[in-house]
C-alpha positions as CSV (number, residue, x, y, z in Angstrom):
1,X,0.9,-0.6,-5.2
2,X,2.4,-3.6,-7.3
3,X,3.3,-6.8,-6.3
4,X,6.7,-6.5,-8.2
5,X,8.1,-3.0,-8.1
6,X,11.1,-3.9,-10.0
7,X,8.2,-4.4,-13.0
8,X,7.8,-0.8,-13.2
9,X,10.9,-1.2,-15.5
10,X,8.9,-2.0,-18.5
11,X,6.5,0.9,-18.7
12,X,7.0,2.8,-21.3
13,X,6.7,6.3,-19.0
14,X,9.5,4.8,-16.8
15,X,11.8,4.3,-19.3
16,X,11.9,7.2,-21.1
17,X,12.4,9.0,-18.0
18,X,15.2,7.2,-17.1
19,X,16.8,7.5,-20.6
20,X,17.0,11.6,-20.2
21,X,17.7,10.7,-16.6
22,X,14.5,12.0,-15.2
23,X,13.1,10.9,-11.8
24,X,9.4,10.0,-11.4
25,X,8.3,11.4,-8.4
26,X,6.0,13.6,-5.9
27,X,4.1,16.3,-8.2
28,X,5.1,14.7,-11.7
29,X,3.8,11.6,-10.7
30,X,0.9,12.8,-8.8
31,X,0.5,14.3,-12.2
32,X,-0.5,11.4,-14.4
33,X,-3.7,10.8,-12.8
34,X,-4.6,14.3,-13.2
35,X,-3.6,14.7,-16.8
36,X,-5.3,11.1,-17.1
37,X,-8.7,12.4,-15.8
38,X,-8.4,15.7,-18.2
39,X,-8.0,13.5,-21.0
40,X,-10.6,10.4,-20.7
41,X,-13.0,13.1,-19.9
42,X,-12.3,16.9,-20.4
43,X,-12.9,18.0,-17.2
44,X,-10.4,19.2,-14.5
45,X,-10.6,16.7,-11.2
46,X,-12.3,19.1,-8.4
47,X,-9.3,20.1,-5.8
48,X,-11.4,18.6,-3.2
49,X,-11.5,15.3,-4.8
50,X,-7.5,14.7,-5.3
51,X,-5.9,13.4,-2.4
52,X,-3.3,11.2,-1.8
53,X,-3.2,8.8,1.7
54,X,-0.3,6.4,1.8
55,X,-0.4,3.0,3.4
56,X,2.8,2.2,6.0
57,X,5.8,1.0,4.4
58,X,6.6,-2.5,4.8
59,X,9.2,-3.1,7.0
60,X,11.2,-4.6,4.7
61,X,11.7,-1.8,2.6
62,X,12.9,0.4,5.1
63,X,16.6,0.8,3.7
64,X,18.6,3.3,2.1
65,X,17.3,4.1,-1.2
66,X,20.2,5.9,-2.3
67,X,22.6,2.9,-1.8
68,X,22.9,1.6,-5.3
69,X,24.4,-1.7,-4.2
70,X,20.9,-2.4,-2.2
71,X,19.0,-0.9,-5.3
72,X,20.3,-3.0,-7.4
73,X,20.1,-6.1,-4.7
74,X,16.0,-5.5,-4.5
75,X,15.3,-3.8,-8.2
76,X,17.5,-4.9,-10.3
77,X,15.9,-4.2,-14.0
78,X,15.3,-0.3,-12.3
79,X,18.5,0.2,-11.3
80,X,20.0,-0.9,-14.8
81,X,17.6,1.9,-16.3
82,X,19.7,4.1,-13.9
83,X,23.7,2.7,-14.6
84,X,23.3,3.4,-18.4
């Protein structure tokens, strides 16, 4: 987790998603530490060993995520990415 989501913005991966109007999410991001893990060492992660446990949401980010006026209210730079 990050301490300033909207920060995302700035990674590389994140933008050139949103440029071909990609979303990052579920599998494909799951993904990365995967392909990561091939790549620093050549070996597939076991099944066994990938596993994904969320903490609770905060409260305060219990909205609508598909209301672009509050997306752009809470994550501004993201949202730009997404209004071209």
């Amino acid at each position: 987790m990050t301490a300033d989501p909207d920060a995302l913005a700035e990674l590389p991966a994140v933008r050139a998603a949103a440029a071909e109007w990609l979303e990052l999410e579920c599998e494909e991001v799951l993904g990365i530490a995967w392909s990561a893990h091939l790549t620093a060492t050549g070996e597939q992660l076991p099944a066994a060993a990938f596993s994904v446990s969320y903490p609770p949401l905060d409260p305060a980010w219990s909205f609508d995520f598909h209301d672009s006026g509050e997306m752009t209210r809470r994550l501004p730079r993201l949202a730009a990415l997404h209004t071209g």
